[in-house]
N, C-alpha and C positions, 0 to 999 in steps of 0.2 A: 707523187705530189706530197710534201711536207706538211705534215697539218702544225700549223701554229700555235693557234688558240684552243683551248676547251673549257666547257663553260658547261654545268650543273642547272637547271632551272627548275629546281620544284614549286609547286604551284599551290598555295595555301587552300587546303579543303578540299583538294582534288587527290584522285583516286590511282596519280598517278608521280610520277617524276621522272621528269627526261633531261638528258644530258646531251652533251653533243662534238663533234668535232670538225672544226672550217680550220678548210685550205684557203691559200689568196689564188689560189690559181683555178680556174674554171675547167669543166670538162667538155670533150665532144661531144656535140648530140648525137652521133653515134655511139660511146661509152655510155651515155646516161639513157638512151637507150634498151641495154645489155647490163648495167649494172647490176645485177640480182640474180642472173638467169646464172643458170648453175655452168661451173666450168669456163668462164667468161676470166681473161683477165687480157691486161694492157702489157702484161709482165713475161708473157713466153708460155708455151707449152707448159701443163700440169701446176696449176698457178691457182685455178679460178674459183676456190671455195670459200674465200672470207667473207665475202659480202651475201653467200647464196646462204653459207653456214649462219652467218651472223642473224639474218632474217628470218630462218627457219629455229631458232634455237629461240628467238625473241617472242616470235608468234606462238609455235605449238607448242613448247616445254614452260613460256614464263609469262604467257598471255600478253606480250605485251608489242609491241610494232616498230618496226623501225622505215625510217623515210633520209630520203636523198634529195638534193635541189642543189642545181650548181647555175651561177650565173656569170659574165663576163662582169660585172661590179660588185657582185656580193662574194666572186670564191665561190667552193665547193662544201656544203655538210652534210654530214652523217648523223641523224639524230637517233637514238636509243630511248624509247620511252618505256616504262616499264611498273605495273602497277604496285601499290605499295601493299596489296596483301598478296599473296602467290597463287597461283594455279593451281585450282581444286582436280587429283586426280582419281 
């Protein structure tokens, strides 16, 4: 799926900034699903670590979260939000 657009939205006084990227094209409710779950791809065999990687690297190394929402009118996004002071380790 093509992502088009990406869009930056940090939020005045908040403790955080998320950015993001929307496709126009919608997912399966079975993909969305499976979206995160490790080893999971639409793409073939040995494929499925970007989104498993991506969440696990956003959560436990940068405290910060990442979320999915795909709808037949809104497209597909990936948002990355991520706090603006870092991870006390």
């Amino acid at each position: 799926m093509p992502y088009q657009r990406e869009h930056v939205r940090p939020r005045t006084g908040a403790r955080s900034v998320a950015g993001g990227l929307i496709g126009d094209a919608s997912a399966l409710f079975s993909v969305q699903q499976q979206v995160f779950r490790r080893y999971f791809s639409t793409k073939g065999e040995d494929r499925g670590l970007g989104t498993w990687d991506m969440r696990l690297l956003a959560k436990e190394y940068l405290g910060g979260s990442v979320s999915f929402s795909s709808t037949k009118d809104g497209g597909t996004t990936f948002t990355l939000a991520l706090p603006l002071k870092p991870k006390d380790f």
